[in-house]
C-alpha positions as CSV (number, residue, x, y, z in Angstrom):
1,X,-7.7,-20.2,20.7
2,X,-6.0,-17.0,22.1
3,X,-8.1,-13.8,22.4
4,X,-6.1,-10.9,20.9
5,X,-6.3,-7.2,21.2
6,X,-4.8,-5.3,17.7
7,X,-3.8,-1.4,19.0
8,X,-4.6,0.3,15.3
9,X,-6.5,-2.5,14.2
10,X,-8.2,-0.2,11.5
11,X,-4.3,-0.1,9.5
12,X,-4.3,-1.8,6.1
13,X,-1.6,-4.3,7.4
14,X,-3.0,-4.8,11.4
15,X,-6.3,-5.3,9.8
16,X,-5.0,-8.2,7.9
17,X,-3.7,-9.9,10.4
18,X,-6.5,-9.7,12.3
19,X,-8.3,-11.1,9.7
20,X,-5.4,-14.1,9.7
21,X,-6.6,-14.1,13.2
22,X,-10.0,-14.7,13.1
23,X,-9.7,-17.5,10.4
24,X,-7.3,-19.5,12.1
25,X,-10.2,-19.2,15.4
26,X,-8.6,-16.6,17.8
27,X,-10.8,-14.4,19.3
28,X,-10.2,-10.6,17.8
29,X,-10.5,-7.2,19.6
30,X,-8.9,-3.6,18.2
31,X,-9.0,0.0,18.7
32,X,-8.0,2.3,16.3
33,X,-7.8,6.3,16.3
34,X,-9.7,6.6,13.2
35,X,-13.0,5.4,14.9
36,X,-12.1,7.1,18.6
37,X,-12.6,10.4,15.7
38,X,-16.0,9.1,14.6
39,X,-14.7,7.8,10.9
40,X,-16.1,4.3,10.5
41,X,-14.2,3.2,7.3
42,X,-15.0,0.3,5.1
43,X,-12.3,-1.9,7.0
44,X,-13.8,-1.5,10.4
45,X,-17.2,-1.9,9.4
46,X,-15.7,-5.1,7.8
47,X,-14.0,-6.2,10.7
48,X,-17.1,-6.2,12.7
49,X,-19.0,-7.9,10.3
50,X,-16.5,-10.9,10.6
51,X,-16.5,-11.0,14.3
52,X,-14.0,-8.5,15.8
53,X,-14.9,-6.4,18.5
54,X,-13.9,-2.3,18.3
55,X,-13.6,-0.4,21.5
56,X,-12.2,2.8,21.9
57,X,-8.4,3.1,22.0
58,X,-8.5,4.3,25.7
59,X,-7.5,1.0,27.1
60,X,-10.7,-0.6,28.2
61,X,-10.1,-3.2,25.2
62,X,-7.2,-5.2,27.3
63,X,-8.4,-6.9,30.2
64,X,-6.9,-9.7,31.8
65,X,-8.8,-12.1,29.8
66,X,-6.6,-10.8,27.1
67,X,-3.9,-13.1,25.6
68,X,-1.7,-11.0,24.0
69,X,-1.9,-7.3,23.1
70,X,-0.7,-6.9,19.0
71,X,1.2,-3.7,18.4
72,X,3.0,-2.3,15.2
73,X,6.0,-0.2,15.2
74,X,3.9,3.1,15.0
75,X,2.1,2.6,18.6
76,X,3.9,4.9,21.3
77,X,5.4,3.4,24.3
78,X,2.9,5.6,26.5
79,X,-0.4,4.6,24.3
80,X,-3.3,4.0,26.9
81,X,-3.6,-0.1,25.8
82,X,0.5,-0.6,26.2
83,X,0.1,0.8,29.5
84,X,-2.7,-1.2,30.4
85,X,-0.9,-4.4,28.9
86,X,2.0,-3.5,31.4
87,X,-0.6,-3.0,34.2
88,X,-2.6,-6.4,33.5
89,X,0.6,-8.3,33.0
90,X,-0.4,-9.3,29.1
91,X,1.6,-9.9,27.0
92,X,3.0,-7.5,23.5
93,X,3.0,-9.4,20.3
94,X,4.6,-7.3,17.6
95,X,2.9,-7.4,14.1
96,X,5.7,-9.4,12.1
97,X,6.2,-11.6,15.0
98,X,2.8,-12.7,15.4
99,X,2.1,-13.1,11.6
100,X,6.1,-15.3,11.7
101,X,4.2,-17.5,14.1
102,X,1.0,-18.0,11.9
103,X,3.2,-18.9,8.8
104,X,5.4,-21.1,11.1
105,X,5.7,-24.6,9.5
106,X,3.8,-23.9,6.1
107,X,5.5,-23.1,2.8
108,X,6.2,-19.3,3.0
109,X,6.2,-17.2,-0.4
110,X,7.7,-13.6,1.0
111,X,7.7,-10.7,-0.9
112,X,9.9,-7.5,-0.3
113,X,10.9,-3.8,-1.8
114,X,11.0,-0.4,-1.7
115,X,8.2,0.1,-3.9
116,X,5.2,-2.4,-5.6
117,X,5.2,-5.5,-3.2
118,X,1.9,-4.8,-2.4
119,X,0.7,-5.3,-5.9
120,X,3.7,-8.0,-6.4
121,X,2.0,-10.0,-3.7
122,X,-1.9,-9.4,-4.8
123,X,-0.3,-11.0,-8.4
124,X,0.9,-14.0,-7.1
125,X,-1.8,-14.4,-4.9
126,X,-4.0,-13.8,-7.9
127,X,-2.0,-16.4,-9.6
128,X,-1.4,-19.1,-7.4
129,X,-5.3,-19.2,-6.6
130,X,-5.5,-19.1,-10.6
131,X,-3.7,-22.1,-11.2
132,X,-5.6,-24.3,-8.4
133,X,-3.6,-23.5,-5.5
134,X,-5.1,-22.2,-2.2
135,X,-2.8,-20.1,-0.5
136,X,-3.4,-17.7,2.7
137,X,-2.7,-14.3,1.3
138,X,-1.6,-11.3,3.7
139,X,-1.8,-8.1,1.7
140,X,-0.6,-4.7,2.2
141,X,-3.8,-3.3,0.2
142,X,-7.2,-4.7,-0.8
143,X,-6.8,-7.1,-3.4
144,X,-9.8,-6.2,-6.2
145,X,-11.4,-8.9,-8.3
146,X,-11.8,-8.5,-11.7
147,X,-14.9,-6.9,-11.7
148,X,-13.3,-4.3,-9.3
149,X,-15.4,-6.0,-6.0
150,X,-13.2,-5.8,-2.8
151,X,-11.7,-9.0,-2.0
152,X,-10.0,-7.7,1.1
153,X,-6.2,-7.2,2.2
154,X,-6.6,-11.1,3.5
155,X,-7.5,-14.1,1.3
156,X,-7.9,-17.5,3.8
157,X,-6.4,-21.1,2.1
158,X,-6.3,-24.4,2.7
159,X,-3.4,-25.3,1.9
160,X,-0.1,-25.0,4.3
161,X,1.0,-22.0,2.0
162,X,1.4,-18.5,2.5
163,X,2.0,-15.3,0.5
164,X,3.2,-12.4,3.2
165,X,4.1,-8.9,2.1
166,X,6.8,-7.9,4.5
167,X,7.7,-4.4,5.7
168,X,11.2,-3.2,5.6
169,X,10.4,0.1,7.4
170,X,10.6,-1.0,10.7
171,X,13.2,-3.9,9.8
172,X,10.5,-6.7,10.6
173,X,10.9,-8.5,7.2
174,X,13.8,-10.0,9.5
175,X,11.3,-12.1,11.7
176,X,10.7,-14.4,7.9
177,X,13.0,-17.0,6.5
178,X,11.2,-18.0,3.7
179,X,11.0,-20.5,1.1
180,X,10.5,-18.4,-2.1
181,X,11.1,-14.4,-1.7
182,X,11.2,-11.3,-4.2
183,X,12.7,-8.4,-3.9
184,X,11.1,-6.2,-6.3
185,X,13.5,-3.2,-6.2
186,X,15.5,-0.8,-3.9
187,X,15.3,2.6,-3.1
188,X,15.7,5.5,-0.2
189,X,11.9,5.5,2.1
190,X,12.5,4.6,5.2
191,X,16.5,4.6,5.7
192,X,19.6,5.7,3.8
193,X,20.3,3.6,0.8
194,X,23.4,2.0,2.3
195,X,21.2,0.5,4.9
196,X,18.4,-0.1,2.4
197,X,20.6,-2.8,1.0
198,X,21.9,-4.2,4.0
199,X,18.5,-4.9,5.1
200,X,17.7,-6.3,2.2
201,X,21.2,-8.7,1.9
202,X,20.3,-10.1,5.1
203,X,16.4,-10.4,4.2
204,X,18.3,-12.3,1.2
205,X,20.6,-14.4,3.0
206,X,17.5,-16.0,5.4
207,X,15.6,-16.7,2.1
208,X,16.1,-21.0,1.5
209,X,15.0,-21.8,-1.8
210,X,13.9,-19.0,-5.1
211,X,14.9,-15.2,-5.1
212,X,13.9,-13.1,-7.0
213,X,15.6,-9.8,-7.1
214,X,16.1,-8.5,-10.8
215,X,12.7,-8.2,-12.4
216,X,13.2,-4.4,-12.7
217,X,16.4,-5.2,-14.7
218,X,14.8,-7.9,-16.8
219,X,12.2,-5.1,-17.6
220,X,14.1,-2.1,-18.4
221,X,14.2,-3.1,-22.7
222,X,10.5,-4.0,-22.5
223,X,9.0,-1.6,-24.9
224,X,4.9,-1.3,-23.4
225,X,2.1,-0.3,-25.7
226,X,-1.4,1.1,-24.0
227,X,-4.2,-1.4,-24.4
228,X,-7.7,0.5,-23.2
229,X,-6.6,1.6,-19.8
230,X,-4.5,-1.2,-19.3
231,X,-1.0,-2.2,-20.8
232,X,0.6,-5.1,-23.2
233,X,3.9,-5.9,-23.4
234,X,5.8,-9.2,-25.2
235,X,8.7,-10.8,-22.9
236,X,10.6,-14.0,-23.9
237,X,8.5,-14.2,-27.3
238,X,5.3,-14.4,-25.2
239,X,3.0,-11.5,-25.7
240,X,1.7,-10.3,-22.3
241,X,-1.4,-8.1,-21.0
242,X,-2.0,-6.5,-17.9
243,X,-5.7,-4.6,-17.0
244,X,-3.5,-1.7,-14.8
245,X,-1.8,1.2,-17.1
246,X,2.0,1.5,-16.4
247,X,5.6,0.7,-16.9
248,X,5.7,-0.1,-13.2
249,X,2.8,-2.9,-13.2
250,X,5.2,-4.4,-16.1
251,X,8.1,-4.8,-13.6
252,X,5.6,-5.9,-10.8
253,X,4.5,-8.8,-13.5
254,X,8.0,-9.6,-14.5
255,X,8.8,-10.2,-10.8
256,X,5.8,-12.5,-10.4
257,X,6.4,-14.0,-13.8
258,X,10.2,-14.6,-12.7
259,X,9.2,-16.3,-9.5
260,X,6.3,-18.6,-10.8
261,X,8.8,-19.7,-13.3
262,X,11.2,-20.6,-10.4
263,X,8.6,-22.4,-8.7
264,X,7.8,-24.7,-12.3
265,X,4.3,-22.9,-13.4
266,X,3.6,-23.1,-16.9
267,X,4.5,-19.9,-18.5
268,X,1.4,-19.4,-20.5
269,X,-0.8,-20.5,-17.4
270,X,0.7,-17.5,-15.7
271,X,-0.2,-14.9,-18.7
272,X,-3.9,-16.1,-18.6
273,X,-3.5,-15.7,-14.9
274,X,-2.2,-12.0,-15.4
275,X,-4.8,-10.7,-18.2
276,X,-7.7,-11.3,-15.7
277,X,-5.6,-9.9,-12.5
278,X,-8.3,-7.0,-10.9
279,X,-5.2,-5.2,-9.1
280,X,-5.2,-3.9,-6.3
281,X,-6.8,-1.0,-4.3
282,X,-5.6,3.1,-3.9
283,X,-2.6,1.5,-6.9
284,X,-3.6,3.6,-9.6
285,X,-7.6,3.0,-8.8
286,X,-10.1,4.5,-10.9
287,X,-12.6,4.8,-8.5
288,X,-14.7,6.9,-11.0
289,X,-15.3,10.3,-13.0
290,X,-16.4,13.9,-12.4
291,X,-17.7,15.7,-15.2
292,X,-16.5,12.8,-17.5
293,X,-12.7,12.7,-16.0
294,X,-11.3,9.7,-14.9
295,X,-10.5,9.9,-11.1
296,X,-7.7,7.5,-9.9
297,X,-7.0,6.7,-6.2
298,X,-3.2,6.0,-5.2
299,X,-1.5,5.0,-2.2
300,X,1.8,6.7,-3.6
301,X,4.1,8.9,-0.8
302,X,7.2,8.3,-1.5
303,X,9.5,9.6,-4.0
304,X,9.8,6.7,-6.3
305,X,5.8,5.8,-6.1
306,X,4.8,9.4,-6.8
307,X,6.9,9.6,-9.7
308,X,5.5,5.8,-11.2
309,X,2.0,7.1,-10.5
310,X,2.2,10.5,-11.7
311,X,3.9,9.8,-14.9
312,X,1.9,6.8,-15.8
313,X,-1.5,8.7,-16.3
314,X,0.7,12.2,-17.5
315,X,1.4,9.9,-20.8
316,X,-2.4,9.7,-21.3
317,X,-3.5,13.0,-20.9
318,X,-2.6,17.0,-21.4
319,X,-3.1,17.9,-17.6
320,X,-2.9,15.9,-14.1
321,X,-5.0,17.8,-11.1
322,X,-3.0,15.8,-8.5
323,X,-3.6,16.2,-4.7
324,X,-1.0,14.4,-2.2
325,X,-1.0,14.1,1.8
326,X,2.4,13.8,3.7
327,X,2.3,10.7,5.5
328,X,4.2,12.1,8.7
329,X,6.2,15.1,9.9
330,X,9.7,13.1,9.6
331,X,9.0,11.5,6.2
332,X,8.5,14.9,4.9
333,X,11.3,16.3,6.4
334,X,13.7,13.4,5.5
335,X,12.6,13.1,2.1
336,X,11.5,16.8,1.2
337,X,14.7,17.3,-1.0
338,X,13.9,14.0,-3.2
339,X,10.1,14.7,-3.1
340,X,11.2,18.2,-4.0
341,X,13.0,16.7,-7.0
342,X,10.6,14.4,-8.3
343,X,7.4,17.1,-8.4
344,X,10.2,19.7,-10.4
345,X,10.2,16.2,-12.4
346,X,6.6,15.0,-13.3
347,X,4.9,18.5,-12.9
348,X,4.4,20.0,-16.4
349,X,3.1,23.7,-16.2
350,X,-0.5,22.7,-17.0
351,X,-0.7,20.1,-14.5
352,X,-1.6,21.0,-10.5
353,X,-0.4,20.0,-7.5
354,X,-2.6,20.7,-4.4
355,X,-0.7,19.8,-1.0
356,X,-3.2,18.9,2.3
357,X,-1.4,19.6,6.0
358,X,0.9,16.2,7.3
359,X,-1.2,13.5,8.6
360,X,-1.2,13.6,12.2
361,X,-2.7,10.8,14.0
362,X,-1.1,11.2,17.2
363,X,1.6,10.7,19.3
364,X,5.0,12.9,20.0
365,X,6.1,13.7,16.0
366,X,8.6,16.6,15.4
367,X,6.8,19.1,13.3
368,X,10.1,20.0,11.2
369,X,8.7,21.1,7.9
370,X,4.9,22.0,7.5
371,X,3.3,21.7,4.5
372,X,2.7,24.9,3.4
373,X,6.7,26.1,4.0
374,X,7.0,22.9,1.6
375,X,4.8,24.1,-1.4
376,X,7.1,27.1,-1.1
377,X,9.8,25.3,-1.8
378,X,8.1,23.5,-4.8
379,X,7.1,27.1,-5.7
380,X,10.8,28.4,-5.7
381,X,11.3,25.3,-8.2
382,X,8.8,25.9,-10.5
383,X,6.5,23.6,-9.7
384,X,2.8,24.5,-10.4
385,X,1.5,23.8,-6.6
386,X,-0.6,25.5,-3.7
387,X,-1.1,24.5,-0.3
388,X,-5.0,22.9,0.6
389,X,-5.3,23.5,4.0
390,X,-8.7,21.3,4.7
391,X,-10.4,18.5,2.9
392,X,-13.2,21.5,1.9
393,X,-10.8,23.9,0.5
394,X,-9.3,20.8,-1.1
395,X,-12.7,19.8,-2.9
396,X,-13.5,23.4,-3.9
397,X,-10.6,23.8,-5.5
398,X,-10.4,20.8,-7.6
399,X,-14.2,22.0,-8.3
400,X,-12.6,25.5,-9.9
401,X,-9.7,23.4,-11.3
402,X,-12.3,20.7,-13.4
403,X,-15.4,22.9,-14.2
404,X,-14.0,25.3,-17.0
405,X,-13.5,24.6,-20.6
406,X,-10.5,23.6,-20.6
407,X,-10.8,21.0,-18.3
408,X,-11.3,18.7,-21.2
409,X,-8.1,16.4,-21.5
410,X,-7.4,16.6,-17.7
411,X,-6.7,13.1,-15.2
412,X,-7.7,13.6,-11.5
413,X,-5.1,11.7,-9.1
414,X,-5.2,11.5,-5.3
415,X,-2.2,10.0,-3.9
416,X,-1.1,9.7,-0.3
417,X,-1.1,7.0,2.7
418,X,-1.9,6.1,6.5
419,X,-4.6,8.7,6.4
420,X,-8.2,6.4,5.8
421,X,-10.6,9.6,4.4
422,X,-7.9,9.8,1.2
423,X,-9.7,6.6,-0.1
424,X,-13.0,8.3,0.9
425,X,-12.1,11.6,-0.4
426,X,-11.2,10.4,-3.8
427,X,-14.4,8.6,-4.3
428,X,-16.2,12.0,-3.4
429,X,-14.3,13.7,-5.9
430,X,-15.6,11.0,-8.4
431,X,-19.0,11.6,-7.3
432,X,-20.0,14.5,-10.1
């Protein structure tokens, strides 16, 4: 047993791995900003509840009992725990690394993409457990049950099988070779598209036995039909049905459908598997109404998610009152002429955009472009947004936006990641 200190342990993908952690019997401790501002979010308090330890992200967490200190690519060289580490002589684990070493000498299912290996990994999870397997699933969301319950963003197994969603943005889908991999599709997020698919050739080339890389191509002719708030589609004669709405859950299944097929599951074992998947939480979450409209949560913030998200419920309704957070002053600034692009897209002149300030947890960011010179851009476009400056002006006007007669046809959509009270937010909205 090591004891290990997570810096940011709160994260959707350091809390899993903490929770990898604590089922394979290390000791877990974690700080993480979001507490140190007095937000206690359902992952902390869950983290607590299964045995890990929260201390404030001043350094007292690393002592010399510590084993390793676990860091991501987003913790600054000068953060109070690093420097400690370096003091105490402990040792820095990066996040890939560490979760590598867990996988290390198991069957390893890795999934990869600029957009929907979250909800590509949840599926095969969701499948795999279906069929009678019992994999260890690591999870770059909250996998839901049918129901809707939270199964959490880590399922333990038995078996010596894993199911990893890797993370391109900071190149650490390197530290895998696996056996079985997807690639669900390729886009510009995190680097120019040229090294996009470079990173991705190489995440390729390590993979030993089944890729998958062409499900979005196998399901551009899929014609999809709207089946309650879900979707149904037919695919090789077989007549499919998924609970999530959208053409981009129909790729997400045709990558998982591609894969189990590589791997020899029955074809019509997987369908039954799909029908009763729950999804997977802030991807297109209805987390509720207010006033009788459907709220949904999303953790969309890049230019190809947006567009999937907005456009999926804009097909079901007259009006979307959308609200989105920049996830950092240099994705904005990097991406504001494709996000710029997309809104002029998906934004019909009923719908609203309302645009909060750039999450900011911290830490030496360039403040390039500020949200409200951005909504002036979108203005300049034609694209029907205004700047929120504050969670309250946020909720008030969504309150003005919703409460008339018109309001009638309308779809509420929060979209927007990294920051913990958009999950929180949305359900507040839904609270009416």
């Amino acid at each position: 047993m090591s004891r290990l200190h997570f810096t940011g342990i709160g994260g959707v993908g350091m809390s899993a791995l903490a929770r990898a952690a604590l089922h394979l019997g290390h000791a877990v401790s974690g700080s993480d900003r979001t507490r140190d501002r007095g937000v206690r979010t359902p992952l902390l308090q869950a983290l607590e509840s299964e045995g890990a330890r929260l201390f404030p992200q001043d350094g007292s967490g690393v002592t010399p009992e510590t084993d390793a200190l676990v860091i991501s690519s987003a913790i600054e060289a000068d953060n109070p725990e690093w420097t400690a580490a370096r003091r105490l002589d402990v040792a820095v684990r990066g996040r890939a690394e560490l979760l590598a070493d867990f996988c290390r000498g198991s069957e390893l299912v890795a999934v990869a993409g600029t957009a929907g290996k979250t909800t590509v990994t949840g599926m095969l999870g969701h499948i795999f457990r279906h069929l009678g397997r019992s994999p260890n699933v690591y999870c770059g969301g909250e996998m839901l049950a049918e129901n809707g319950r939270r199964l959490g963003n880590f399922l333990p197994g038995s078996e010596p099988l894993w199911i990893v969603e890797t993370d391109e943005s900071d190149r650490s889908l390197l530290k895998f070779s696996p056996d079985h991999a997807v690639i669900t599709n390729l886009g510009r997020d995190h680097f120019d598209l040229d090294e996009v698919r470079e990173l991705f050739d190489r995440f390729a080339a390590a993979t030993r036995r089944t890729l998958v890389t062409d499900g979005a191509r196998e399901a551009a002719s899929i014609e999809t039909r709207a089946r309650g708030a879900g979707t149904a589609f037919t695919w090789r004669g077989m007549e499919y049905t998924l609970p999530q709405p959208g053409r981009h859950n129909v790729e997400n299944a045709v990558n998982a459908i591609l894969l189990c097929e590589a791997m020899g599951f029955a074809a019509e074992s997987v369908r039954d598997a799909l029908a009763c998947f729950g999804g997977i939480a802030r991807r297109l979450e209805r987390v509720g109404t207010r006033n009788g409209l459907p709220v949904y949560d999303d953790y969309a913030h890049n230019p190809l998610k947006i567009r999937s998200a907005w456009r999926t419920l804009s097909e079901r309704c007259g009006r979307v009152v959308g609200w989105w957070r920049p996830h950092g002053y240099g994705p904005l600034a990097d991406l504001a002429g494709a996000l710029e692009d997309t809104f002029a897209e998906v934004c019909r002149p009923d719908d609203r955009l309302l645009v909060l300030p750039v999450f900011y947890a911290g830490g030496t960011a360039r403040r390039r472009l500020k949200t409200d010179d951005f909504v002036k851009r979108l203005a300049a476009r034609g694209v029907p947004a205004e700047f929120a400056g504050s969670y309250e002006a946020l909720h008030a006007r969504i309150g003005e936006l919703t409460g008339g007669p018109g309001a009638g046809d309308t779809i509420l959509l929060g979209m927007g990641a990294r920051d913990p009270e958009l999950e929180m937010f949305a359900r507040r909205v839904a609270c009416v």
